[in-house]
The first five atom37 places (N, CA, C, CB, O) and aatype in JSON, in Angstrom:
{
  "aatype": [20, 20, 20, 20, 20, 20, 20, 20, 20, 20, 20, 20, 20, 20, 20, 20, 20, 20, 20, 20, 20, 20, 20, 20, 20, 20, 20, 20, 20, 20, 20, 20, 20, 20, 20, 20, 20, 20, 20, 20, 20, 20, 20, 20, 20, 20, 20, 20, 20, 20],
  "atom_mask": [
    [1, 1, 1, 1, 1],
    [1, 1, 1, 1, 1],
    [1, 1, 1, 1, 1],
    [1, 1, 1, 1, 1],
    [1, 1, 1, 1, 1],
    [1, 1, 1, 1, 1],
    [1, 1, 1, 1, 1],
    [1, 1, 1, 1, 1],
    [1, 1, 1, 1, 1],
    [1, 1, 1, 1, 1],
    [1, 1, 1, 1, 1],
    [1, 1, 1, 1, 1],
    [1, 1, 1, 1, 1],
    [1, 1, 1, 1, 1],
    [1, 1, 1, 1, 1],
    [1, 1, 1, 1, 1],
    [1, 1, 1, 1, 1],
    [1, 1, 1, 1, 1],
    [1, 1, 1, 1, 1],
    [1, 1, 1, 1, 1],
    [1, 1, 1, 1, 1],
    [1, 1, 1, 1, 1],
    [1, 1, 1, 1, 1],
    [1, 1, 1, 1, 1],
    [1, 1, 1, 1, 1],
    [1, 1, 1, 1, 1],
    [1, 1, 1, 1, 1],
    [1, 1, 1, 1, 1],
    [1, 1, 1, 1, 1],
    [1, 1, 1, 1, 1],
    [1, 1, 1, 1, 1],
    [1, 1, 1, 1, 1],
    [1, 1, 1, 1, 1],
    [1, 1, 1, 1, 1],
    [1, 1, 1, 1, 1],
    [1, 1, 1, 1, 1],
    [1, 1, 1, 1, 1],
    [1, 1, 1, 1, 1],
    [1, 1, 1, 1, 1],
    [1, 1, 1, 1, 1],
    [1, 1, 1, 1, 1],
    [1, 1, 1, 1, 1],
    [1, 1, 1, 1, 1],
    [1, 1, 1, 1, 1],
    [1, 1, 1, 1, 1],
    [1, 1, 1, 1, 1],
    [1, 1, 1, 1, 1],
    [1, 1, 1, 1, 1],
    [1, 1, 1, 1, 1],
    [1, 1, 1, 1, 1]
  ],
  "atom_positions": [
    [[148.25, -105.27, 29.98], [148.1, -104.86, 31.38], [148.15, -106.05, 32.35], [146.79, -104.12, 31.55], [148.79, -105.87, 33.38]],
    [[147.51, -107.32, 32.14], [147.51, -108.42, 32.49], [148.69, -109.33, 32.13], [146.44, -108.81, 32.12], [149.11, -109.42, 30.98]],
    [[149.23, -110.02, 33.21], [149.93, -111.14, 33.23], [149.74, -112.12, 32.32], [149.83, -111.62, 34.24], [149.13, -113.06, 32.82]],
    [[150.03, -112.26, 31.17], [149.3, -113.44, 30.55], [149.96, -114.93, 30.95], [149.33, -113.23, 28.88], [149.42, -116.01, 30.71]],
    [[151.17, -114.76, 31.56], [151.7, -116.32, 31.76], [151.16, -117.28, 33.09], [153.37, -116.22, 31.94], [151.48, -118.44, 33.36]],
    [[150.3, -116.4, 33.76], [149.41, -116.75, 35.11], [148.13, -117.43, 34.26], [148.88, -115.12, 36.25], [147.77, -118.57, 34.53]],
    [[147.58, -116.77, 33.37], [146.68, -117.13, 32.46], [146.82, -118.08, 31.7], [146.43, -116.34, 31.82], [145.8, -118.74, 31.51]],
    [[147.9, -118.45, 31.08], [147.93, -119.76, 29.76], [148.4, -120.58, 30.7], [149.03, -119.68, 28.17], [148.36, -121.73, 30.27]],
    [[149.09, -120.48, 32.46], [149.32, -121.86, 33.22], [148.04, -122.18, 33.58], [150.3, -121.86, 34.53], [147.79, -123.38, 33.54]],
    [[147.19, -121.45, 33.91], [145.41, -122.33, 34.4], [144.94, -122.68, 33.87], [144.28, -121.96, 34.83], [143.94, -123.29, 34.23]],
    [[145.33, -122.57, 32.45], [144.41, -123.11, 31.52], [143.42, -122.51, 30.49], [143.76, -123.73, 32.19], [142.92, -122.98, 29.47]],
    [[143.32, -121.18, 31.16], [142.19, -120.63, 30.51], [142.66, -119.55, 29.44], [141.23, -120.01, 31.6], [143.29, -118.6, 29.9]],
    [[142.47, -119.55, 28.3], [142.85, -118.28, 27.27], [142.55, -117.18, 27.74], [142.22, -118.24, 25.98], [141.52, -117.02, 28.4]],
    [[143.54, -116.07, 27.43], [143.04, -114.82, 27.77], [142.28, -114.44, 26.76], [143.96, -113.88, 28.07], [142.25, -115.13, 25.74]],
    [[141.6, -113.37, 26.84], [140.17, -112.67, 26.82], [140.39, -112.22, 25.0], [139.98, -111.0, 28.25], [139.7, -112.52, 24.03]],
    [[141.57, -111.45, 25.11], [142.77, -111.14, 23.86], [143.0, -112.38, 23.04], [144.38, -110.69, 24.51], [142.97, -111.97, 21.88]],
    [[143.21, -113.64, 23.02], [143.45, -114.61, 22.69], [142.19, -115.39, 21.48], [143.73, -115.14, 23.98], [142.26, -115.73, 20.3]],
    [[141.14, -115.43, 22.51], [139.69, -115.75, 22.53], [139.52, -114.72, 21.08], [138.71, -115.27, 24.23], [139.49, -115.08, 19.9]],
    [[139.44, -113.6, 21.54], [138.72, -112.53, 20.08], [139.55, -112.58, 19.4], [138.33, -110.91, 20.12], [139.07, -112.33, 18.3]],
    [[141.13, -112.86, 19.25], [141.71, -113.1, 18.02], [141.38, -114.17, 17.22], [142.88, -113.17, 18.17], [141.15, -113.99, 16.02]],
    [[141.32, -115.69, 17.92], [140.88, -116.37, 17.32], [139.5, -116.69, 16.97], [141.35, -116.98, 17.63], [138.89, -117.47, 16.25]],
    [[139.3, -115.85, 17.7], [137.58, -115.8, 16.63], [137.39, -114.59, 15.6], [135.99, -115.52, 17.78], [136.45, -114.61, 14.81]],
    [[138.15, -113.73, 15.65], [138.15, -112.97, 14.45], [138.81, -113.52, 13.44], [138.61, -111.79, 14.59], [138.62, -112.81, 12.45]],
    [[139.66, -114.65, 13.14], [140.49, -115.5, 12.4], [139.56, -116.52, 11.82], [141.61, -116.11, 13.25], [139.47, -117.05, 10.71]],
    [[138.98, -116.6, 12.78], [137.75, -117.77, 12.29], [136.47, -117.61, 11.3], [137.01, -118.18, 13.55], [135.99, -118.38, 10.48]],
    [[136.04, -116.04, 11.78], [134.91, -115.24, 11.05], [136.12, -114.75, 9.72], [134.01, -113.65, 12.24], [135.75, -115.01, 8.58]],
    [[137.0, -114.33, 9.82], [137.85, -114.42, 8.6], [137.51, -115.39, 7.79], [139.17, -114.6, 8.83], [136.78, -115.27, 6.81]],
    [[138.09, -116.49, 8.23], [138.05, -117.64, 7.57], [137.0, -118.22, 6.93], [138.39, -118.36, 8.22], [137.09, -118.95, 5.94]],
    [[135.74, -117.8, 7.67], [134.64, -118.66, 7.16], [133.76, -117.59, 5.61], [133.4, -119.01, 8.83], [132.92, -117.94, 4.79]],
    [[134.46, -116.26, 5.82], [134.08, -115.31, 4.66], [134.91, -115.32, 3.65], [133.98, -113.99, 5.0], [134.36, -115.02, 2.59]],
    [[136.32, -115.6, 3.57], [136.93, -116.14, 2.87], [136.43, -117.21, 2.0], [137.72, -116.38, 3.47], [136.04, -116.95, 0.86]],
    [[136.43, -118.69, 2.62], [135.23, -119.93, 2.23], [134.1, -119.44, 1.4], [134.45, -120.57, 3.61], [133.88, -119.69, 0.21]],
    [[133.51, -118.78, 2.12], [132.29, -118.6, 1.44], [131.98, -117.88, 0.0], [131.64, -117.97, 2.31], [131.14, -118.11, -0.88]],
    [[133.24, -116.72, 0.17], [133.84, -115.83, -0.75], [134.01, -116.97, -2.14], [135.42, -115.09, -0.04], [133.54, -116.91, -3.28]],
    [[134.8, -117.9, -1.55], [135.25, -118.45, -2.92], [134.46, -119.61, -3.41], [136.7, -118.9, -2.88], [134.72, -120.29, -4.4]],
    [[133.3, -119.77, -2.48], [133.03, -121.3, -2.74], [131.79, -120.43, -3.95], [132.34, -122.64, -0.98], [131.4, -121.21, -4.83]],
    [[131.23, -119.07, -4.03], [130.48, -118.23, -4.59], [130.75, -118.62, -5.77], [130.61, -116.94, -4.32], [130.08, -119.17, -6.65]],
    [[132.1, -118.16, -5.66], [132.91, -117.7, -7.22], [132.7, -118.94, -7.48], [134.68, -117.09, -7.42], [131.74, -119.06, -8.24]],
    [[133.16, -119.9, -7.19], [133.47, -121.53, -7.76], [132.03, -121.72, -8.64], [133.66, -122.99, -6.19], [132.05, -122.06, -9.82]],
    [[130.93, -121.48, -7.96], [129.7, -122.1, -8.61], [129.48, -120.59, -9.43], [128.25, -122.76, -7.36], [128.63, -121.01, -10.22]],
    [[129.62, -119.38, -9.75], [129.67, -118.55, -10.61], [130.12, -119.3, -11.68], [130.34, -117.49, -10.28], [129.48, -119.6, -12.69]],
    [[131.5, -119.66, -11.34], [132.43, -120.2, -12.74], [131.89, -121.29, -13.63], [133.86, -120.85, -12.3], [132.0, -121.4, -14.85]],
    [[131.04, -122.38, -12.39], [130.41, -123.86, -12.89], [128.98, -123.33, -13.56], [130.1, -125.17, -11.4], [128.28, -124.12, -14.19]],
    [[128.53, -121.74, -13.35], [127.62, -121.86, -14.07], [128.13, -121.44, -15.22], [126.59, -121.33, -13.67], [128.04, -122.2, -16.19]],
    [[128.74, -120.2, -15.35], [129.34, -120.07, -17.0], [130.06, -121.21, -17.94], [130.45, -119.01, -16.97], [130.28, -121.23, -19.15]],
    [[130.39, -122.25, -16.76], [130.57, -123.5, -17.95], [129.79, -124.14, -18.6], [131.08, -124.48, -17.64], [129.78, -124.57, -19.75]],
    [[128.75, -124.22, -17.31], [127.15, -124.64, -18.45], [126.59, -124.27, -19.25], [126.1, -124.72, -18.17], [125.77, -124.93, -19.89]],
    [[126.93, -122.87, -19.47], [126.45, -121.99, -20.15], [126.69, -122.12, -21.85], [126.97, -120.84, -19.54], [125.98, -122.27, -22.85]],
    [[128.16, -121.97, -21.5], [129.24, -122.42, -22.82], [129.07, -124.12, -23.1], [131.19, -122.06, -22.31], [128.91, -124.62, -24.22]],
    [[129.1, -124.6, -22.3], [128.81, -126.33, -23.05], [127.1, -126.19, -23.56], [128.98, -128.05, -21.45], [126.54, -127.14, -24.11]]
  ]
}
């Protein structure tokens, strides 16, 4: 509905912009976390077995 090229010349992100990249970000950081889980899951079943 908005002009966005009035918007990215001032400088300021649009509103749309902003919540994408922060939904990319909260992605990202559950992702991370997702795997960094698993990683120490795995390092404990190695201790397990050694």
């Amino acid at each position: 509905p908005f002009p966005t090229t009035l918007r990215e010349r001032s400088g300021k992100p649009s509103i749309k912009k902003q919540l994408v990249g922060y939904a990319s970000m909260v992605h990202l950081n559950e992702a991370t976390t997702g795997a960094a889980k698993v990683i120490k899951i795995e390092i404990k079943k190695r201790r397990k077995t050694k």
